[in-house]
Structure formats: structure tokens, C-alpha cells
C-alpha positions in Angstrom: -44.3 -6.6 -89.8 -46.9 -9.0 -89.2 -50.9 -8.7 -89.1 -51.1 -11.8 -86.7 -52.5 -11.1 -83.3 -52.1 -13.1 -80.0 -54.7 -14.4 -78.4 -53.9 -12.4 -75.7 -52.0 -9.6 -76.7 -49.7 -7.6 -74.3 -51.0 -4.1 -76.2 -54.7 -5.6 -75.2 -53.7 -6.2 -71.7 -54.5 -3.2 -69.6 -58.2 -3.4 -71.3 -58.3 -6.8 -69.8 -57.0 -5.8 -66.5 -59.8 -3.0 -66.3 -62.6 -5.5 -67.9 -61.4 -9.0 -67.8 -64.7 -9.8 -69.5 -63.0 -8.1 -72.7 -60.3 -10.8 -73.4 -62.9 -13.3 -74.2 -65.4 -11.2 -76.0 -63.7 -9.4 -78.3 -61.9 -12.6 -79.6 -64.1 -12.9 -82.4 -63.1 -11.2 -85.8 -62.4 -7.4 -85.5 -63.2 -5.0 -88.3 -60.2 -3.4 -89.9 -59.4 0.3 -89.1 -59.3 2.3 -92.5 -57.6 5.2 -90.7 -54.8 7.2 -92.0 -53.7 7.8 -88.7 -53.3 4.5 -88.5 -51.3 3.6 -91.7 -49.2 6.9 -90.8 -47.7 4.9 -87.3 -47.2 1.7 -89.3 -45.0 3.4 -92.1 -43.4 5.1 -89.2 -42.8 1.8 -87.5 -41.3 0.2 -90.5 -39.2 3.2 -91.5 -37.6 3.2 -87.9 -37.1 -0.3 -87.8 -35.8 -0.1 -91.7 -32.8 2.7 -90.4 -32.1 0.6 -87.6 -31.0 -2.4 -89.5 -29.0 -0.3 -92.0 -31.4 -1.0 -94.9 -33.1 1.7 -97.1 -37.1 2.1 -97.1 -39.4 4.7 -99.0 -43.2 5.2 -98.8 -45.4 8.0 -100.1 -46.4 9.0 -96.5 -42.9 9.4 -95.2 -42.0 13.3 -95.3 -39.1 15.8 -93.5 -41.7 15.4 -90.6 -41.7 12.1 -89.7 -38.0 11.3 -90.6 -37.2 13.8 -88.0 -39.7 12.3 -85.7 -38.1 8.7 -86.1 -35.1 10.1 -85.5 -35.6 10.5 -82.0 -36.8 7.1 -81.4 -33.7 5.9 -83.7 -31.3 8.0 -81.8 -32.3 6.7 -78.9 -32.5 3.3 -79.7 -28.6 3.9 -80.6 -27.7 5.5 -77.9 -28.3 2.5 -75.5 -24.9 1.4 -76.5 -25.8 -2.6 -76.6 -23.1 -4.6 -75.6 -24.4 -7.9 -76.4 -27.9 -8.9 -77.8 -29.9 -6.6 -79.7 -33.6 -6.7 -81.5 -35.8 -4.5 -83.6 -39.6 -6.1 -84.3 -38.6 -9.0 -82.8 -41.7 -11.5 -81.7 -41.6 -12.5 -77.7 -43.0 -15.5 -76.2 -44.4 -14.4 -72.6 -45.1 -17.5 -70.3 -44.9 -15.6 -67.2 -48.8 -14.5 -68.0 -50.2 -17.4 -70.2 -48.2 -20.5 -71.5 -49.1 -20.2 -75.1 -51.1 -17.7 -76.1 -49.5 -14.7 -75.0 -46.9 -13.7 -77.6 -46.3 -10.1 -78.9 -43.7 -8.4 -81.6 -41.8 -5.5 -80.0 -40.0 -2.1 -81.4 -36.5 -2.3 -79.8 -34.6 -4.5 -77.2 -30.6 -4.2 -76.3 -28.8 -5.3 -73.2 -26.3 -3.1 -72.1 -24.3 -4.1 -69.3 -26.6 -6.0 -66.9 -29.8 -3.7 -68.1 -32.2 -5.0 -70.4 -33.7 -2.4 -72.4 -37.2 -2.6 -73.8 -38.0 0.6 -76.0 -41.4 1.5 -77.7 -42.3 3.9 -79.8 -45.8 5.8 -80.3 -46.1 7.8 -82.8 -49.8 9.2 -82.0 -51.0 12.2 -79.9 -52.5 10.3 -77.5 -50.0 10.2 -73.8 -49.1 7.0 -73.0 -47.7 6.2 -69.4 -44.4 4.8 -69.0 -45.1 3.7 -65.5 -45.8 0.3 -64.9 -46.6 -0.3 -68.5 -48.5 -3.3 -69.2 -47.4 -3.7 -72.3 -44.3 -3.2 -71.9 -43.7 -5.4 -68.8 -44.7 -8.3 -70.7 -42.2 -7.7 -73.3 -39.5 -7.7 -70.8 -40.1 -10.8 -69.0 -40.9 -12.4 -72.4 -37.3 -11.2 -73.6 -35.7 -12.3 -70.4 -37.2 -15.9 -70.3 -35.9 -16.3 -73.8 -32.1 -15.7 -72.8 -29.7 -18.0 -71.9 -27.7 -16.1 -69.7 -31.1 -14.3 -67.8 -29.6 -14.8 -64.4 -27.0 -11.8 -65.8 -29.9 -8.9 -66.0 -30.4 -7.5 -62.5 -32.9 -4.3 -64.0 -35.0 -3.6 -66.8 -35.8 -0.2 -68.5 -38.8 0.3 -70.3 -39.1 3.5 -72.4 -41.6 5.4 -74.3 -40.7 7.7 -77.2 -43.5 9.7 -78.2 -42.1 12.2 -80.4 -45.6 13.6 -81.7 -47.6 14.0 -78.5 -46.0 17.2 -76.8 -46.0 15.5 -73.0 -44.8 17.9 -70.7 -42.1 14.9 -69.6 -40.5 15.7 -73.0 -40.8 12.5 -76.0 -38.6 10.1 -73.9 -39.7 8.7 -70.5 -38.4 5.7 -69.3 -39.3 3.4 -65.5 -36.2 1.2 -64.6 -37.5 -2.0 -62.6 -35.8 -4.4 -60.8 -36.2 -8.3 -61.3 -38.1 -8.3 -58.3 -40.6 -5.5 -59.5 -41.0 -7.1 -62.5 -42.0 -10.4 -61.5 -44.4 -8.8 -59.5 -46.1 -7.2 -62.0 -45.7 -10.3 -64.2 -47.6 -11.7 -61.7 -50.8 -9.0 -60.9 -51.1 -9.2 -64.9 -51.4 -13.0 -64.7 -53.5 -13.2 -62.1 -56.0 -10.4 -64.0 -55.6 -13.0 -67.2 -56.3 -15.9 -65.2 -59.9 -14.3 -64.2 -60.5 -13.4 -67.8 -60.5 -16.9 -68.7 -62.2 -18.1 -66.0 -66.3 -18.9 -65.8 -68.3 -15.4 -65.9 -65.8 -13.0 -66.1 -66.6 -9.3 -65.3 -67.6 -6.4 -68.2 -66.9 -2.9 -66.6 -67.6 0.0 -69.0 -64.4 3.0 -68.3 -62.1 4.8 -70.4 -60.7 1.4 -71.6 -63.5 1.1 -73.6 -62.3 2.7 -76.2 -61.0 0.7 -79.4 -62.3 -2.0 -77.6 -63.0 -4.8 -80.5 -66.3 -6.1 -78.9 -67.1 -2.3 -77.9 -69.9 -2.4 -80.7 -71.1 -5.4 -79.0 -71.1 -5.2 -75.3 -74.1 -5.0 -72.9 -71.9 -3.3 -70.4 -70.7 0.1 -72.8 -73.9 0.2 -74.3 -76.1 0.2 -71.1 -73.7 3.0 -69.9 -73.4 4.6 -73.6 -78.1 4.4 -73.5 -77.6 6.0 -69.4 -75.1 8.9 -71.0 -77.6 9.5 -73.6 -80.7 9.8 -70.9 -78.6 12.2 -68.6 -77.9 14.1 -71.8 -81.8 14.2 -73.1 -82.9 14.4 -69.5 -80.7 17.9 -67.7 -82.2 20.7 -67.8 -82.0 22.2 -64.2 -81.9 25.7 -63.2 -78.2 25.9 -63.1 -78.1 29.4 -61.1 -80.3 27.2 -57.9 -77.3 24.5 -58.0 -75.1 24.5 -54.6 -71.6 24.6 -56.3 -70.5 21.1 -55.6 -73.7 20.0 -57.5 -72.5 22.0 -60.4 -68.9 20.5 -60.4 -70.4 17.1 -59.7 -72.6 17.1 -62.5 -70.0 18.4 -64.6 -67.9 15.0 -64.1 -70.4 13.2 -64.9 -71.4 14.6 -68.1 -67.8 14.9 -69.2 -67.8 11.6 -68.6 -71.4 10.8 -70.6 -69.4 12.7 -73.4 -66.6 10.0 -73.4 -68.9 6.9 -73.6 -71.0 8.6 -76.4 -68.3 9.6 -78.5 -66.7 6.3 -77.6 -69.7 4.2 -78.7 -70.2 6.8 -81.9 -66.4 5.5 -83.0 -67.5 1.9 -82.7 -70.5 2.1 -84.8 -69.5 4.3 -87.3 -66.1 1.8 -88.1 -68.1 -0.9 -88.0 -71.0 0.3 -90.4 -68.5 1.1 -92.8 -67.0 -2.0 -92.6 -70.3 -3.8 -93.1 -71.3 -1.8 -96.1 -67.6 -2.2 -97.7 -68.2 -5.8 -97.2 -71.7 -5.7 -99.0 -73.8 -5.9 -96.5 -77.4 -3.3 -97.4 -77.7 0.1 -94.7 -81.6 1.6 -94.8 -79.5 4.8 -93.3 -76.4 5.3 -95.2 -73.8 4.5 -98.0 -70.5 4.1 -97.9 -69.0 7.2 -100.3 -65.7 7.0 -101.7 -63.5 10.4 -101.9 -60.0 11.6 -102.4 -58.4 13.1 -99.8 -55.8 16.8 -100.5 -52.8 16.0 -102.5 -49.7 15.4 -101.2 -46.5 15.1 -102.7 -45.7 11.5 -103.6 -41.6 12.0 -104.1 -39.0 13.2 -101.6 -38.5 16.6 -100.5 -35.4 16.8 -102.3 -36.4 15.5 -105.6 -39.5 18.3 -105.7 -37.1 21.1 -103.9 -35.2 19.9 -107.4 -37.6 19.7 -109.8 -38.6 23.4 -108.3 -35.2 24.7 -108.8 -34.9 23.7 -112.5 -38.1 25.2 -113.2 -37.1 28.2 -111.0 -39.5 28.4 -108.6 -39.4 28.1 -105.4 -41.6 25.5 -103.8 -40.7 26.4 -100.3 -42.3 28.9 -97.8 -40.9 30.6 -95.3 -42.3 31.0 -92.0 -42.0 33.0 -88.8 -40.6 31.5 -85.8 -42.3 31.5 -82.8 -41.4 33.6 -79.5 -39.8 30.0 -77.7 -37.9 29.2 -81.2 -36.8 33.1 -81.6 -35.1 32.3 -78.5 -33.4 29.1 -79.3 -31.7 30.8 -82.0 -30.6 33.3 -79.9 -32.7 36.1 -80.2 -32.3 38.0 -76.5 -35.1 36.7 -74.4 -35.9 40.7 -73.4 -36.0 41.4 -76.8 -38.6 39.0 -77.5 -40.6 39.9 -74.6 -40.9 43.5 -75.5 -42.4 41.9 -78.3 -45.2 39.3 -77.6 -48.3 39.3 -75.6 -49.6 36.1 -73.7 -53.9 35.9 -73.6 -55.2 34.5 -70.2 -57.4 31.7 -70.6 -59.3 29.3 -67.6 -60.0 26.3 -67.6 -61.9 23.6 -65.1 -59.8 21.2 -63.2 -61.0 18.3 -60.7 -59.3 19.0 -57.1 -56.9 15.9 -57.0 -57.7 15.7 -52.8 -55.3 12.2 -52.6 -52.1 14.5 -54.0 -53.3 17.4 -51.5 -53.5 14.5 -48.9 -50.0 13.5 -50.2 -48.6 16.9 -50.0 -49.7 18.8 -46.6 -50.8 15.9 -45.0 -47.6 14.2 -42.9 -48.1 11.2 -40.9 -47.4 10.8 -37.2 -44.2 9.9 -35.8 
């Protein structure tokens, strides 16, 4: 797998569609992640692409967890039965949105039938949406200008596997576009790119913020970032003399102070530590070195092995939850009698466009 990055990068692209001022300002050297969660996806990456090609690939990090994990996305990936061509981590050229400089290397692509398939997998917490994916999209026009028989593929799939994050879609969701659909949002993403390189482009702070590259250096988060800090510093009302739709109002808008702080907190701490790594002097902190817990750096066969000859046993057992008790066929009235379920509330904004949606039916 390579380290290069495209100059404009489909995985960058809905930052850029949100902030087209990003895409030039955070082309300038980023500082490397040292994040475990990070090196955790890539051996994950490179074990599932590894088992798709038949070859065999170890790493310290890879445990009974994440093979069965991968195994999902590798299922998957299998059971698309291609029928012709078929690519795992290969690179795709995407002119539709920039002649040159858009390029990107994706997880898994297979034509079955007159489907092109375009899977991804995402092996962190964080839900990704399958819909209109614009990283995704990219890939599949990028695959589809690079075949000679193009005119044959009348729909494209795009999938996520997420086997990790718990989405209440289950860890496979999938959007199947036509042509048509996909060149049209080929062509929104272009149009989006096209402003980024234009003169002045726009920086708008937002969710999209975060991992930015340039976060660290951009008058547009930080002016928002110094304003969530004021509001912060600044509330103290009488919360009881609130009307209620002040109290939910200002409750959005801290939540949201909260995201742009912790946001901007990310930014500065990775790049501090970068800085100090590098040798550069801090008047506020040094850069500490420390092991982490141990973890076993063989197979869980070998040590289940080494236990057994040594006759101990290096396993735990542990008590299935109520959902699993049922899966394995313990009588769901059984299980019932058994369990109890706290109540618990949370706050939710009123979605008022799917109420609109819902009740509202327009005139015939």
C-alpha cells in the first residue's frame, strides 16, 4: 500500500465540497498521525487485501478479532461472484473531476454481470454514509473510464463494510446508481473542485473540520474555535428564567462549541507532538515516551499451545449476553424472566423536514 497522496484525493473530497477553501490550503506537508487506531485500519487493510489475493500475511496487531472482522469485508468481497475483471488496492485515475491530479487507490472492484462493484471497507467506529459517497463515486467513474468495454456497465454498486461500528443498518450497506446518477454526481463533485481552484475560494468552519490538515492553520476554524471558547467562558444565565426553546437553542449551540473545541484541541495537540518529535523547543511541554499494556505478539493458537503444554489455561470464559443467550437457543421467555432493562433519556433535535415528510401530503 502506498503513502502517496493525490493532490486531490477522493477520501479529501467531501471536506472540499463543504470548504472548497480546504483543497488548496491544506496542500502543504501534513504531520503524520502517530495513532494506533490508525496503524490498527492499515494492518487490517493489508490483511484483507493479503486473503483476497490468496497470499499469507502476519502482523503483531492482527488477533481472533480482527480476522473475524475482515472476514466480513472478505466474504463479501467474494460473494460478488466477478465474472470478469476484478481489483484489490488497485490505483484509479478519475478525469471526470480533474484531468491529472485526481487519482486514488481503492479496497475492492469486480464486475459482475453488467454491475460494477466498488467495495470499501472501514474498519473504525466512526458511521460512514453509503449514500452518495463522494469517495466512492469517484472511484467508480475512475474504474469505468479505465475499461475498454465501459459501454457494457449499465449500474454501479458502491458498498460500505463497517464491521466495527455497530450501525443500526447492520456492517454492509450498499447504494446502486445508474450511469446517469453517476455522472451526475461526477459532475456536482467537479464543479465543487473547480471552485476550489479557482481565485479566493471559500473557508467554512463545520463538522468537516475535523482531520482537516490545515485545521491547525485556518482563520476560519479558529475564529469559530476563539467564539466557542467565549460562549463557553461567557454562559452563565439563570437557566430556570429560560423560555424552553431558549434552552434547547442554546443547547445546539454549545454542543456544537464542544465539537469545534475538541476539534481544534486534536489539531494542536498532533501537531505539537509532531513539532517536538521533530526537534523543534515547547516553553509548555515535552514530548514523553511510554509503553503501552502488553499484548501478545504470536497467534492465538501458538499461546493457546504454549498454555496447554504448560497446563494452564490461558483462556477465560465469559457469560453471554441476553441477545447472544438467545442465538444459541436459549428460549426467549426464559431469558426474559431473567434480565432487567434500565430506562435511560436522552435529548434529541426535532427533525421538523422528516415530520414535514411524514404527515405533511401535498395537494392533488
Amino acid at each position: 500500500m502506498s503513502d502517496e497522496h493525490a493532490p486531490i484525493a477522493p477520501s479529501g473530497l467531501s471536506r472540499v465540497i463543504k470548504c472548497p477553501g480546504s483543497l488548496v490550503s491544506s496542500r502543504s506537508e501534513r504531520p503524520q498521525q502517530d495513532t494506533s487506531d490508525a496503524e490498527l485500519g492499515n494492518v487490517a487493510h493489508e490483511l484483507a487485501a493479503h486473503i483476497l489475493k490468496n497470499e499469507t500475511f502476519d502482523h503483531a496487531l492482527i488477533d481472533s478479532e480482527m480476522r473475524a472482522n475482515v472476514k466480513i469485508y472478505t466474504d463479501f468481497c467474494k460473494s460478488l461472484n466477478a465474472e470478469s475483471n476484478e481489483w484489490v488496492e488497485e490505483r484509479a485515475q478519475i478525469p471526470q473531476i480533474h484531468p491529472t491530479d485526481c487519482w486514488g487507490t481503492f479496497d475492492f472492484g469486480c464486475v459482475a454481470g453488467r454491475v460494477l462493484h466498488i467495495v470499501d471497507l472501514k474498519y473504525g467506529y466512526k458511521w460512514v454514509d453509503v449514500f452518495n459517497n463522494t469517495q466512492l463515486i469517484p472511484y467508480g467513474g475512475g474504474v469505468l473510464h479505465g475499461l475498454s468495454y465501459t459501454n457494457l456497465v449499465s449500474h454501479v454498486h458502491i458498498h460500505i463494510v463497517q464491521p466495527r461500528a455497530n450501525h443500526k443498518q447492520g456492517p454492509i450497506r450498499s447504494q446502486l446508481l445508474t450511469r446517469g446518477e453517476l455522472d451526475t454526481q461526477l459532475a456536482f463533485i467537479k464543479s465543487r473542485v473547480d471552485l476550489a481552484l479557482g481565485p479566493n475560494p471559500e473557508l467554512t468552519s463545520g463538522s468537516h473540520c475535523y482531520r482537516c490538515p490545515s485545521q491547525y492553520n485556518c482563520a476560519a476554524n479558529n475564529g469559530a474555535a476563539d467564539n466557542a471558547i467565549d460562549l463557553s467562558l461567557n454562559y452563565n444565565p439563570d437557566l430556570n428564567a429560560l423560555t424552553m426553546h431558549k434552552l434547547g437553542s442554546d443547547m445546539i449551540n454549545i454542543e456544537r462549541a464542544q465539537e469545534l473545541l475538541k476539534e481544534r484541541l486534536i489539531s494542536v495537540k498532533e501537531v505539537l507532538q509532531y513539532r517536538i518529535k521533530n526537534g523543534e523547543q515547547s516553553t509548555t511541554h515535552e514530548s514523553i515516551e511510554y509503553l503501552g499494556n502488553r499484548a501478545w505478539s504470536k497467534s492465538e493458537q501458538e499461546i493457546k499451545t504454549i498454555g496447554a503444554f504448560a497446563n494452564i489455561k490461558l483462556t477465560e470464559e465469559k457469560l453471554l449476553s441476553p441477545a447472544k443467550a438467545e442465538k444459541a437457543g436459549l428460549p426467549k421467555k426464559t431469558v426474559n424472566s431473567m434480565v432487567s432493562r434500565p430506562t435511560f433519556y436522552k435529548l434529541k433535535p426535532i427533525n421538523f423536514e422528516k415530520i414535514k415528510e411524514e404527515f405533511i401530503c401535498p395537494s392533488s
